[in-house]
PDB file of N, H, CA, C and O in Angstrom:
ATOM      1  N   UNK A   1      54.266  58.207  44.580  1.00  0.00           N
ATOM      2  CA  UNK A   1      55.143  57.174  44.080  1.00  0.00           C
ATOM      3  C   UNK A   1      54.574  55.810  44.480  1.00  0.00           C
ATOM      4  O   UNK A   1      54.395  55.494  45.657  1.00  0.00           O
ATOM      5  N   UNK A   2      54.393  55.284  43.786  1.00  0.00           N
ATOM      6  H   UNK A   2      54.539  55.540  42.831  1.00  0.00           H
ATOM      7  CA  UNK A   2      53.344  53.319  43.867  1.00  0.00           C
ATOM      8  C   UNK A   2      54.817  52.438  43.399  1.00  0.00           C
ATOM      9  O   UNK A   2      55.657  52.777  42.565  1.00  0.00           O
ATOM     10  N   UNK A   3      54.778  51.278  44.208  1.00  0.00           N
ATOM     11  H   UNK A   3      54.096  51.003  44.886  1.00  0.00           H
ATOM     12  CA  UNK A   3      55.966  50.390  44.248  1.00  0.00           C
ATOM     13  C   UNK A   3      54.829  49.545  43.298  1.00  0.00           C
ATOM     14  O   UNK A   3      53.603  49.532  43.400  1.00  0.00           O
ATOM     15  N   UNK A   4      55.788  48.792  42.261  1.00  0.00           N
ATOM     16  H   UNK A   4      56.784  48.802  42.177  1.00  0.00           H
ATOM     17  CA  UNK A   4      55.478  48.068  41.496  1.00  0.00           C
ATOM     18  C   UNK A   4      54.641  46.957  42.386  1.00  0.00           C
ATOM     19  O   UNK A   4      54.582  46.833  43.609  1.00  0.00           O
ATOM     20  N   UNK A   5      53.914  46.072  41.165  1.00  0.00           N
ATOM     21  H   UNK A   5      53.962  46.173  40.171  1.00  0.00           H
ATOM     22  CA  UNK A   5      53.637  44.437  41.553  1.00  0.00           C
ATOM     23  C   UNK A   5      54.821  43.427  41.625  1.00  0.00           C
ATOM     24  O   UNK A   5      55.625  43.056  40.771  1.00  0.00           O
ATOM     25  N   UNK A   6      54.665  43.135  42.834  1.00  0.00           N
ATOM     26  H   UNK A   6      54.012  43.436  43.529  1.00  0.00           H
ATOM     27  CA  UNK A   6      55.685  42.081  43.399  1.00  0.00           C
ATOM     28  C   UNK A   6      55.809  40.825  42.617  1.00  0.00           C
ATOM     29  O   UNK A   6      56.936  40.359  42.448  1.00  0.00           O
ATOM     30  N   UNK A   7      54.482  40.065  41.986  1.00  0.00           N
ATOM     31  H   UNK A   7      53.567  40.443  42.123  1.00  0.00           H
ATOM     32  CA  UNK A   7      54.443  39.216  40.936  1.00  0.00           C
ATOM     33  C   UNK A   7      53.524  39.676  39.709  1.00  0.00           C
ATOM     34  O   UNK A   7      52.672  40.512  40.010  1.00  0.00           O
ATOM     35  N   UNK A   8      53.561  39.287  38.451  1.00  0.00           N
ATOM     36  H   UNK A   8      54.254  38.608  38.206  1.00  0.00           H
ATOM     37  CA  UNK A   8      52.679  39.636  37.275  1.00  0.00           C
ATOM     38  C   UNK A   8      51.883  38.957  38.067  1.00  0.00           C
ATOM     39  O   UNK A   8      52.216  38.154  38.940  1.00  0.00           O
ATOM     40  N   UNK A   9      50.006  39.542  37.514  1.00  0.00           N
ATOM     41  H   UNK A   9      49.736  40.194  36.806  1.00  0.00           H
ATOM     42  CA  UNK A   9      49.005  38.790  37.578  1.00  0.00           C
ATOM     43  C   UNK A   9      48.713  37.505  37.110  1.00  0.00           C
ATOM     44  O   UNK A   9      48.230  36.483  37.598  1.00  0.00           O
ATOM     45  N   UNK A  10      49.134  37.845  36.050  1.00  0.00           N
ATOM     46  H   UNK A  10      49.526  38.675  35.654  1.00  0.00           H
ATOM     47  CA  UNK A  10      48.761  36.040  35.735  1.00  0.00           C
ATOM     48  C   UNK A  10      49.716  34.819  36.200  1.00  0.00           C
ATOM     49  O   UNK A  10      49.320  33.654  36.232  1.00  0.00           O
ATOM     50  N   UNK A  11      51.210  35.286  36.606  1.00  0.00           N
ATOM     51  H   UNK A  11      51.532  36.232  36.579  1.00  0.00           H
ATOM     52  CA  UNK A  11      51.520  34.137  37.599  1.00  0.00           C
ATOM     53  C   UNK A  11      50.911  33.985  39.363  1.00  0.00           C
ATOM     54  O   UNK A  11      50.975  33.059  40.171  1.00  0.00           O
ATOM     55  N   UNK A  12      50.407  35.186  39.423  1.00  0.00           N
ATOM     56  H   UNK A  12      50.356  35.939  38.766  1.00  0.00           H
ATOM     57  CA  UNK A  12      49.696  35.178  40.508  1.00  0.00           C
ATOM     58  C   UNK A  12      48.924  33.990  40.461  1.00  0.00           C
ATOM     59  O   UNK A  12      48.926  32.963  41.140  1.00  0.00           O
ATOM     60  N   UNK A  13      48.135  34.462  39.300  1.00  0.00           N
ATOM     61  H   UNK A  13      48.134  35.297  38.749  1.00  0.00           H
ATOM     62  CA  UNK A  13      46.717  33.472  39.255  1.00  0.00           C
ATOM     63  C   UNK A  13      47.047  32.186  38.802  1.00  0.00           C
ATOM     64  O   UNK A  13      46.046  31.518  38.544  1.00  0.00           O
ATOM     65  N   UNK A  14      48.273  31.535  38.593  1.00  0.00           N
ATOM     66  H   UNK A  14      49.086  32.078  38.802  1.00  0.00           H
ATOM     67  CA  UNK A  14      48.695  30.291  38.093  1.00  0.00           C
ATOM     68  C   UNK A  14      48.767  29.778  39.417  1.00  0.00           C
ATOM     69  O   UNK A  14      48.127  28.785  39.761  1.00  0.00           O
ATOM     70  N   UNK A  15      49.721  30.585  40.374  1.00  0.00           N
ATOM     71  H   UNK A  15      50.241  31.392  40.094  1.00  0.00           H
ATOM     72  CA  UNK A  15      50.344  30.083  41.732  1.00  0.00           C
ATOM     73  C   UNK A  15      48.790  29.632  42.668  1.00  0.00           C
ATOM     74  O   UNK A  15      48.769  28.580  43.306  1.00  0.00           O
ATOM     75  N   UNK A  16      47.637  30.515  42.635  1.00  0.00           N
ATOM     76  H   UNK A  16      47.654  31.370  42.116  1.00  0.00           H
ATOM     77  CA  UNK A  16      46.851  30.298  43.128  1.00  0.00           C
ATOM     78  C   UNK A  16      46.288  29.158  42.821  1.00  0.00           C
ATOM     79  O   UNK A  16      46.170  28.408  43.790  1.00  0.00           O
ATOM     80  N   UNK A  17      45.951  28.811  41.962  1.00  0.00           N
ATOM     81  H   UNK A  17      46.047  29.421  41.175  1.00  0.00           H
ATOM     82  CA  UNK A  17      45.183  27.988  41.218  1.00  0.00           C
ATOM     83  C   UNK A  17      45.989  26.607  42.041  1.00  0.00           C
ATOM     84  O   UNK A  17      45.644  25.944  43.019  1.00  0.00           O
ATOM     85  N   UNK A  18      47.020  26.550  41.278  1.00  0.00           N
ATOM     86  H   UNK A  18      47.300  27.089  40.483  1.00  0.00           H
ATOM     87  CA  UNK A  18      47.871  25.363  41.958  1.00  0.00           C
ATOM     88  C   UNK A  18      47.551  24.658  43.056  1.00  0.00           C
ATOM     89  O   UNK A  18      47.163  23.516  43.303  1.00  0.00           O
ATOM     90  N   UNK A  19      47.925  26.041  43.896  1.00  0.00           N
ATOM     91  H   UNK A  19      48.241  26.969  43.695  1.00  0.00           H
ATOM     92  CA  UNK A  19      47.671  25.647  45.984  1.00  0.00           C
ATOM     93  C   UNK A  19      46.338  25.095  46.192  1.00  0.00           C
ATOM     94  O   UNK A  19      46.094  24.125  46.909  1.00  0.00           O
ATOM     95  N   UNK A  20      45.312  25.913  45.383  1.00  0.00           N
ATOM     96  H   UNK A  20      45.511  26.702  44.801  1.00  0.00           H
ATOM     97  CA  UNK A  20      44.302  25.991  45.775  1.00  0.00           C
ATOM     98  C   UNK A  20      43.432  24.844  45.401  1.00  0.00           C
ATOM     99  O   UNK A  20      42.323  24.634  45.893  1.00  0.00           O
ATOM    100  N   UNK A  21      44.131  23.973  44.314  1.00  0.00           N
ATOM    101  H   UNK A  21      45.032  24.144  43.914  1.00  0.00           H
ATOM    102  CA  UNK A  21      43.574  22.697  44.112  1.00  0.00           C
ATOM    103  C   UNK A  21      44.792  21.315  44.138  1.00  0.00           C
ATOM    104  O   UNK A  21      44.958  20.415  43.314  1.00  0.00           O
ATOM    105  N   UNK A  22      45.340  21.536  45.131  1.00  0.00           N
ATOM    106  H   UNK A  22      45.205  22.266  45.800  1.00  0.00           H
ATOM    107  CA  UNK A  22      45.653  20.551  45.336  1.00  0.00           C
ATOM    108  C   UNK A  22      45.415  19.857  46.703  1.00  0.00           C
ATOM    109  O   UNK A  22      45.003  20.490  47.675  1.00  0.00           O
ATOM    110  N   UNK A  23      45.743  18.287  46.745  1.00  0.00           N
ATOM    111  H   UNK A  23      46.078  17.773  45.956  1.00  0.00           H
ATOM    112  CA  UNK A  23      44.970  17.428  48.024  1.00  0.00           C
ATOM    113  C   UNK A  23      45.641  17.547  49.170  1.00  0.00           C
ATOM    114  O   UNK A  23      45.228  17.453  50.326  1.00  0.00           O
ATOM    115  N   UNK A  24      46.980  17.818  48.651  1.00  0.00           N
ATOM    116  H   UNK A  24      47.315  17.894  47.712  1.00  0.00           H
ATOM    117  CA  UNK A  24      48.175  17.447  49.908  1.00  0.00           C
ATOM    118  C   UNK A  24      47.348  18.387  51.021  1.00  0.00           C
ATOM    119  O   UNK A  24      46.320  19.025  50.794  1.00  0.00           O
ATOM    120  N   UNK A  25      48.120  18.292  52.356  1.00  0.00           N
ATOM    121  H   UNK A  25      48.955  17.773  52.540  1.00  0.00           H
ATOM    122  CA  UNK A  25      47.984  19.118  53.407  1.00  0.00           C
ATOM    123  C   UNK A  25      48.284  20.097  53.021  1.00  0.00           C
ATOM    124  O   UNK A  25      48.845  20.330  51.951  1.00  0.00           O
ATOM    125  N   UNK A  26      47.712  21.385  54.445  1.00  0.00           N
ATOM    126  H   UNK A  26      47.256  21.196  55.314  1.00  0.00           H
ATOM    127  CA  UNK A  26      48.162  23.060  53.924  1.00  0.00           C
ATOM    128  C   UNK A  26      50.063  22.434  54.021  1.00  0.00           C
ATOM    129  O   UNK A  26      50.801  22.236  53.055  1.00  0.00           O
ATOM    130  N   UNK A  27      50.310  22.305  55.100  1.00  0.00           N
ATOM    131  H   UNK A  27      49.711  22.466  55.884  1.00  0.00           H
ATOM    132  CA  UNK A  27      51.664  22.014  55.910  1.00  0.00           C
ATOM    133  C   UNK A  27      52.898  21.586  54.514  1.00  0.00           C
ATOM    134  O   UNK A  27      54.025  22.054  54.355  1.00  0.00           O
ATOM    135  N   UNK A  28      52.250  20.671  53.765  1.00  0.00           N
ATOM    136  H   UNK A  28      51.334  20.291  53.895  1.00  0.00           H
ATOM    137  CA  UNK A  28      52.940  19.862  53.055  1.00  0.00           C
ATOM    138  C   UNK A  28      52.841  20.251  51.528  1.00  0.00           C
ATOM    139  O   UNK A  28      53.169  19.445  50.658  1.00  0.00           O
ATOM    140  N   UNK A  29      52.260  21.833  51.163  1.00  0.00           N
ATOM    141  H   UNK A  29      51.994  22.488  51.870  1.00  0.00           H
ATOM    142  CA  UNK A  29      52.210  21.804  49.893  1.00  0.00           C
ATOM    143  C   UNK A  29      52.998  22.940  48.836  1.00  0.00           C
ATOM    144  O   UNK A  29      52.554  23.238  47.727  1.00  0.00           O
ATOM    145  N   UNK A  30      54.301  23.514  49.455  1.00  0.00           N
ATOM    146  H   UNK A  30      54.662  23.272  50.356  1.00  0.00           H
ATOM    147  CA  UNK A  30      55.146  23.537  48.982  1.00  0.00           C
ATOM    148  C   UNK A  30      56.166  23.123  48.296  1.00  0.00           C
ATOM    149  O   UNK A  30      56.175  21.915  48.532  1.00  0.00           O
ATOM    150  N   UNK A  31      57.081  23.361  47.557  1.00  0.00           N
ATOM    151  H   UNK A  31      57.074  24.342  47.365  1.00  0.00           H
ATOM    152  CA  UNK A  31      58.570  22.778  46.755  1.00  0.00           C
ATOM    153  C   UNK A  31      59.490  21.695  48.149  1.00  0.00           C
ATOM    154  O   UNK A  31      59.878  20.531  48.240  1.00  0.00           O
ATOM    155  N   UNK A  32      59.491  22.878  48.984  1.00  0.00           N
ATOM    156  H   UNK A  32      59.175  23.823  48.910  1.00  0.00           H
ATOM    157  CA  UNK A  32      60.491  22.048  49.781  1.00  0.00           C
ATOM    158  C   UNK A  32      59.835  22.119  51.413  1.00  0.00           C
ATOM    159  O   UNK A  32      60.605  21.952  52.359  1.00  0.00           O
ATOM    160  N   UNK A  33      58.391  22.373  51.643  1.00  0.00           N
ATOM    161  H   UNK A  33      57.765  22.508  50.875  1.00  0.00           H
ATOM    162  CA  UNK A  33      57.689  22.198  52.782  1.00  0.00           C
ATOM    163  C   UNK A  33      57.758  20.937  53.351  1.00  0.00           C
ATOM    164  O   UNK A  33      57.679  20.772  54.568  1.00  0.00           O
ATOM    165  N   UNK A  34      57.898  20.037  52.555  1.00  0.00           N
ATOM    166  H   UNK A  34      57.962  20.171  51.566  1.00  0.00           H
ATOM    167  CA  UNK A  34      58.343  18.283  53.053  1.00  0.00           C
ATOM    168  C   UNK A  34      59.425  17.991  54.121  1.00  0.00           C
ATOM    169  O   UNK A  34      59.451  17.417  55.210  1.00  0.00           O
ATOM    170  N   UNK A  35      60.613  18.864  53.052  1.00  0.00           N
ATOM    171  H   UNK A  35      60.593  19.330  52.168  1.00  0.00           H
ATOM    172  CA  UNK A  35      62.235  18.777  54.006  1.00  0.00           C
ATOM    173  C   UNK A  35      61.716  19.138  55.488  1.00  0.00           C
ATOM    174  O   UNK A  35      61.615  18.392  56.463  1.00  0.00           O
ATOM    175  N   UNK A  36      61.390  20.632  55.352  1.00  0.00           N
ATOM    176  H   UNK A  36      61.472  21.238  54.560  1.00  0.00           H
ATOM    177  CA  UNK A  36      61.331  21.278  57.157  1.00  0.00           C
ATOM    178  C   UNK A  36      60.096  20.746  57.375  1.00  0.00           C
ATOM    179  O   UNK A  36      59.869  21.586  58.246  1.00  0.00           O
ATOM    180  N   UNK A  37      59.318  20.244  57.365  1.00  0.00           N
ATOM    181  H   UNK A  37      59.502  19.561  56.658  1.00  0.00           H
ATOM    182  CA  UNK A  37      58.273  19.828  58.008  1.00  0.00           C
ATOM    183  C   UNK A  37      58.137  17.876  58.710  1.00  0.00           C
ATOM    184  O   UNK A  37      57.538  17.472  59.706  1.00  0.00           O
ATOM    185  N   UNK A  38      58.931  17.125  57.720  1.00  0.00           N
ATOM    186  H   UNK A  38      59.418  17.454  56.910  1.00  0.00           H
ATOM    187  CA  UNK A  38      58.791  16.241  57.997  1.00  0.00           C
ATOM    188  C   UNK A  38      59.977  15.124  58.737  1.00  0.00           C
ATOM    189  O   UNK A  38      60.047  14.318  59.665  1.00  0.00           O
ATOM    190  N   UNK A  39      61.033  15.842  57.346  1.00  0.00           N
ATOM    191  H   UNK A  39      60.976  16.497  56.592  1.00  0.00           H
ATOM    192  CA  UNK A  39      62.551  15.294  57.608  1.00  0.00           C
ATOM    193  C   UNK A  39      63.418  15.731  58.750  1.00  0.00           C
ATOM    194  O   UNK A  39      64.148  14.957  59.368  1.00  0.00           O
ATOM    195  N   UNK A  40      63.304  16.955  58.987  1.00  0.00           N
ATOM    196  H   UNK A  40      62.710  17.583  58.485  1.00  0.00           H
ATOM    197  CA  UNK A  40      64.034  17.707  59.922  1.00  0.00           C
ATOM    198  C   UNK A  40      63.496  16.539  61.490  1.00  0.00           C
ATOM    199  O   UNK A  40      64.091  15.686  62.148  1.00  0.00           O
ATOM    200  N   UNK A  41      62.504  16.957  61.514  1.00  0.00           N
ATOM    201  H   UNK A  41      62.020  17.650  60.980  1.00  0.00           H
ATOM    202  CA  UNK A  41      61.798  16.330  62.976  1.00  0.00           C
ATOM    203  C   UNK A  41      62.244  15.330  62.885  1.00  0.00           C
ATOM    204  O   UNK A  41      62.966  15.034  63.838  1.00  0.00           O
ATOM    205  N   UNK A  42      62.146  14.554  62.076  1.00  0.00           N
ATOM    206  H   UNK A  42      61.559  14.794  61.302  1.00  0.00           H
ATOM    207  CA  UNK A  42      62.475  12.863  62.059  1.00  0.00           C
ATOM    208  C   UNK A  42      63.824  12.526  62.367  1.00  0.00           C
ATOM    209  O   UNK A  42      64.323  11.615  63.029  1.00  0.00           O
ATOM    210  N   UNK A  43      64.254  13.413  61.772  1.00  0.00           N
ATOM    211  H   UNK A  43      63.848  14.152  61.234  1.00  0.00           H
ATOM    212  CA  UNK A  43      65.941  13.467  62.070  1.00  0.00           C
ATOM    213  C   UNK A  43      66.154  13.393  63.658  1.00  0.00           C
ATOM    214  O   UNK A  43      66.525  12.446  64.352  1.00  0.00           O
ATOM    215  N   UNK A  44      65.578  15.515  64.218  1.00  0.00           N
ATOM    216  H   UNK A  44      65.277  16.284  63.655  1.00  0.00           H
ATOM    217  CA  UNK A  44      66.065  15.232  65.076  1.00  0.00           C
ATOM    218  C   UNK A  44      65.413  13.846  66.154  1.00  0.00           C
ATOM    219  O   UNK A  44      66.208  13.457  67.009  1.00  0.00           O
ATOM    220  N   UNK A  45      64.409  13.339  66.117  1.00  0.00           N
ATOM    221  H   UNK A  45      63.763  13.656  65.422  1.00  0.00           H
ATOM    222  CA  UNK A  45      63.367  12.088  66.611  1.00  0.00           C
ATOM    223  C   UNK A  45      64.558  11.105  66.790  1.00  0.00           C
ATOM    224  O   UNK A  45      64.948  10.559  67.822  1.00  0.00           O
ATOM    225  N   UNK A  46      64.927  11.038  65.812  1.00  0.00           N
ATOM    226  H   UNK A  46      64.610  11.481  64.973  1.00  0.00           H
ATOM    227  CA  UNK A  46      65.532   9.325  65.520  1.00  0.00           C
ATOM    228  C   UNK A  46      66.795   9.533  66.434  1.00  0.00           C
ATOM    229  O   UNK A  46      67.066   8.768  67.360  1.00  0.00           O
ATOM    230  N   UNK A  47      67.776  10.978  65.987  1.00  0.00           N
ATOM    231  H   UNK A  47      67.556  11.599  65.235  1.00  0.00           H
ATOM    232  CA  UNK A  47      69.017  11.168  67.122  1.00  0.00           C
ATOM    233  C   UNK A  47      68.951  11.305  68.600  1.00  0.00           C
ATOM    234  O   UNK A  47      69.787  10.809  69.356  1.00  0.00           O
ATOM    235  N   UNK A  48      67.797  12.084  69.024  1.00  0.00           N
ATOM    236  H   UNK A  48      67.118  12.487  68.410  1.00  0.00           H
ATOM    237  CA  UNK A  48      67.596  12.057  70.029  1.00  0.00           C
ATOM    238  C   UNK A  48      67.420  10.554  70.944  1.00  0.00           C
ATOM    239  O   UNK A  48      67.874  10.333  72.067  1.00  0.00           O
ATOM    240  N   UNK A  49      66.610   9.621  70.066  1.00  0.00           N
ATOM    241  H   UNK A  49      66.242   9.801  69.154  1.00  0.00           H
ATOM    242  CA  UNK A  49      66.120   8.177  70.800  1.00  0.00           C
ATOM    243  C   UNK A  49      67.222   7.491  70.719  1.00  0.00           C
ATOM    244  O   UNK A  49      67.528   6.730  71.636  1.00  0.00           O
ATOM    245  N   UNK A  50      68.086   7.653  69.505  1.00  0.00           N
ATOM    246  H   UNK A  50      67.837   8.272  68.760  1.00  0.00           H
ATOM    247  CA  UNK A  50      69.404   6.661  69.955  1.00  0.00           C
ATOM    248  C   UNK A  50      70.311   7.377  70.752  1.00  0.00           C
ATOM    249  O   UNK A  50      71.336   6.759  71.039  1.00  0.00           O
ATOM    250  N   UNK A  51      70.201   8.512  71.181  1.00  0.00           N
ATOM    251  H   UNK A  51      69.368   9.014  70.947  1.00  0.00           H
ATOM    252  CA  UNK A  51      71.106   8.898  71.857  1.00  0.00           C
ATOM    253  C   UNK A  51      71.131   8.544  73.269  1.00  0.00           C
ATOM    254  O   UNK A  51      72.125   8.255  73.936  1.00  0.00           O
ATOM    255  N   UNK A  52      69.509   8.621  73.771  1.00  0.00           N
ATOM    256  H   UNK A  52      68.701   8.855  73.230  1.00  0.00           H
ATOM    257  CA  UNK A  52      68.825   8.111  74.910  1.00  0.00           C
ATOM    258  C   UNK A  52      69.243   6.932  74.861  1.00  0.00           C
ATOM    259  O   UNK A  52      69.713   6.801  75.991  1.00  0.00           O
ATOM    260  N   UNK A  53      69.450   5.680  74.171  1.00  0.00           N
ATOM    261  H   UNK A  53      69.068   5.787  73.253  1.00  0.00           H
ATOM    262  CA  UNK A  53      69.089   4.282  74.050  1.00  0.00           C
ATOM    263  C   UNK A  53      70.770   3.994  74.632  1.00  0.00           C
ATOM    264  O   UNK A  53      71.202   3.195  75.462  1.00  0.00           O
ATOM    265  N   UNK A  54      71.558   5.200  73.645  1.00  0.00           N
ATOM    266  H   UNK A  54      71.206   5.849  72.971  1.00  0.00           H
ATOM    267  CA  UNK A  54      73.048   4.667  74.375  1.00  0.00           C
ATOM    268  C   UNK A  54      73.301   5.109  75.064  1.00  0.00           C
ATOM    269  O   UNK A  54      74.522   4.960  75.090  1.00  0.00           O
ATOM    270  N   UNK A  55      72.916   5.909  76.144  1.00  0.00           N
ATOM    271  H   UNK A  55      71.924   6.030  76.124  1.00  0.00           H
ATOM    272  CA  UNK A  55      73.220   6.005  77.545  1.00  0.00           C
ATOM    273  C   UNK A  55      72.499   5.354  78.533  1.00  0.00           C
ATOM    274  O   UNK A  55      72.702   5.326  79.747  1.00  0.00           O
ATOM    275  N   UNK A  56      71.328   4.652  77.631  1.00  0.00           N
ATOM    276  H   UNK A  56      71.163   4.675  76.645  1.00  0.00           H
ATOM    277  CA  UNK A  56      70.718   3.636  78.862  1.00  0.00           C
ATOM    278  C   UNK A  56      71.509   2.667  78.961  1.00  0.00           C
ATOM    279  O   UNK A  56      72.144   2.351  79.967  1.00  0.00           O
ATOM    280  N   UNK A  57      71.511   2.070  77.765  1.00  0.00           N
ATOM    281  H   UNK A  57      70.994   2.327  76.948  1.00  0.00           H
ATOM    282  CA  UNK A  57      72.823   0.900  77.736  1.00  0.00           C
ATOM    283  C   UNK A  57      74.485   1.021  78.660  1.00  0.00           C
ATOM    284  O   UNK A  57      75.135   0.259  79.376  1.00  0.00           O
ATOM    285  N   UNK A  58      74.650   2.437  78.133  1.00  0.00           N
ATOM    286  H   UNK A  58      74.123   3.056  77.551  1.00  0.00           H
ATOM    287  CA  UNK A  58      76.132   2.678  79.198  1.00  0.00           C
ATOM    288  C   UNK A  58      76.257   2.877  80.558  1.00  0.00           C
ATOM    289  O   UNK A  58      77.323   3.028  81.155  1.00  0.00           O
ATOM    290  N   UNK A  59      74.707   2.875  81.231  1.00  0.00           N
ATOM    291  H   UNK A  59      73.841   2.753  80.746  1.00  0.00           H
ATOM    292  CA  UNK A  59      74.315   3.463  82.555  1.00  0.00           C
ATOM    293  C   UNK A  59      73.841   1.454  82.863  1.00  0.00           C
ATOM    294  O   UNK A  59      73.955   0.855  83.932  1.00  0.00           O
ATOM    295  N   UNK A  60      73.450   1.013  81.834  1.00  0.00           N
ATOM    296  H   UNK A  60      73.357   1.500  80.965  1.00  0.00           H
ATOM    297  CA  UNK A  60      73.063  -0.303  82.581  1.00  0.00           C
ATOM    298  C   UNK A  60      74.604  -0.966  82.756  1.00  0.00           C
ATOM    299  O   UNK A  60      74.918  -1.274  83.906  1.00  0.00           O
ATOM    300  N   UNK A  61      75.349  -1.147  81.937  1.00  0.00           N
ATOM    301  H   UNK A  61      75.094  -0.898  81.003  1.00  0.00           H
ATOM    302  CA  UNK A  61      76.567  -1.454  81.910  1.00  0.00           C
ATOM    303  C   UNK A  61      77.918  -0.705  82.315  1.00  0.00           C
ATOM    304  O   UNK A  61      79.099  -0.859  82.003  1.00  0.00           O
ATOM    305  N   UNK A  62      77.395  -0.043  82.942  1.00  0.00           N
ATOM    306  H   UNK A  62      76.436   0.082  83.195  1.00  0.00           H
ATOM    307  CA  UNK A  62      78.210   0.625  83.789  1.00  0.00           C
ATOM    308  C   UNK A  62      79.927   1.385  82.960  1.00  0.00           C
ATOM    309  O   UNK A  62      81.063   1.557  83.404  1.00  0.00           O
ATOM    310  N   UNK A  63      79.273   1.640  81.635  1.00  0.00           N
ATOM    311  H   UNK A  63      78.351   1.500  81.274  1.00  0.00           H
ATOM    312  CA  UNK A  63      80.749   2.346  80.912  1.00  0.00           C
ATOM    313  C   UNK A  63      80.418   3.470  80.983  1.00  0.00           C
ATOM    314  O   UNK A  63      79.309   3.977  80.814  1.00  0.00           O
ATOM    315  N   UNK A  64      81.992   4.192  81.402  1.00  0.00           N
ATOM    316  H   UNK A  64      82.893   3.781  81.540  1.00  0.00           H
ATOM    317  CA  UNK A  64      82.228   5.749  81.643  1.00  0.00           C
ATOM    318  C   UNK A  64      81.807   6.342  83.160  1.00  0.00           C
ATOM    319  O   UNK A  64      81.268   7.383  83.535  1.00  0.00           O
ATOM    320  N   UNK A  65      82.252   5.323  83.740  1.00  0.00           N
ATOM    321  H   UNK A  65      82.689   4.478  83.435  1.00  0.00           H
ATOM    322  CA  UNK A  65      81.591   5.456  85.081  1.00  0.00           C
ATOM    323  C   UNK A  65      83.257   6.212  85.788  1.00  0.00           C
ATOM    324  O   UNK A  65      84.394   5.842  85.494  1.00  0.00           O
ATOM    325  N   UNK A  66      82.974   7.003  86.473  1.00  0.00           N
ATOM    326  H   UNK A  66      82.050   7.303  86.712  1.00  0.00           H
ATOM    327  CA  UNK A  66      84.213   7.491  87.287  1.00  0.00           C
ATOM    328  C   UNK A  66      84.231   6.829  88.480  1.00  0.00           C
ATOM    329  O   UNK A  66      83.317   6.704  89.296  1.00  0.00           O
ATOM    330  N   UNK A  67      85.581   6.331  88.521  1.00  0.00           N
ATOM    331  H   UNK A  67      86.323   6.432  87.859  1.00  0.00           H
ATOM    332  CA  UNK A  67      85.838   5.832  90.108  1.00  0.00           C
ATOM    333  C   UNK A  67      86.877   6.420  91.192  1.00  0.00           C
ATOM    334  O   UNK A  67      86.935   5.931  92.320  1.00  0.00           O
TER     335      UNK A  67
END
């Protein structure tokens, strides 16, 4: 018993062709390889530094301080 082809050949050979000539990065040359590769990080980047930035500020200024 043989399990079918997972894709026809000739979209095989379309899909190849594609990847295989284009400039972008390996990383970046998917439909939606951009989102998780670039956006995600940046996201978490940017929340993380303001998150840092407002507790430096609340630690210099002394809010939420228990007395």
């Amino acid at each position: 018993m043989t399990e079918g082809p997972f894709l026809p050949r000739e979209r095989l050979f379309k899909q190849q062709q594609y990847f295989q000539n284009l400039t972008k990065h390996t990383h970046l040359k998917g439909r939606y390889d951009v989102v998780t590769s670039v956006a995600i990080p940046l996201a978490l980047a940017a929340s993380s530094l303001f998150m840092i930035g407002r507790g430096v500020y609340n630690m210099s200024h002394g809010i939420g301080k228990k007395e």
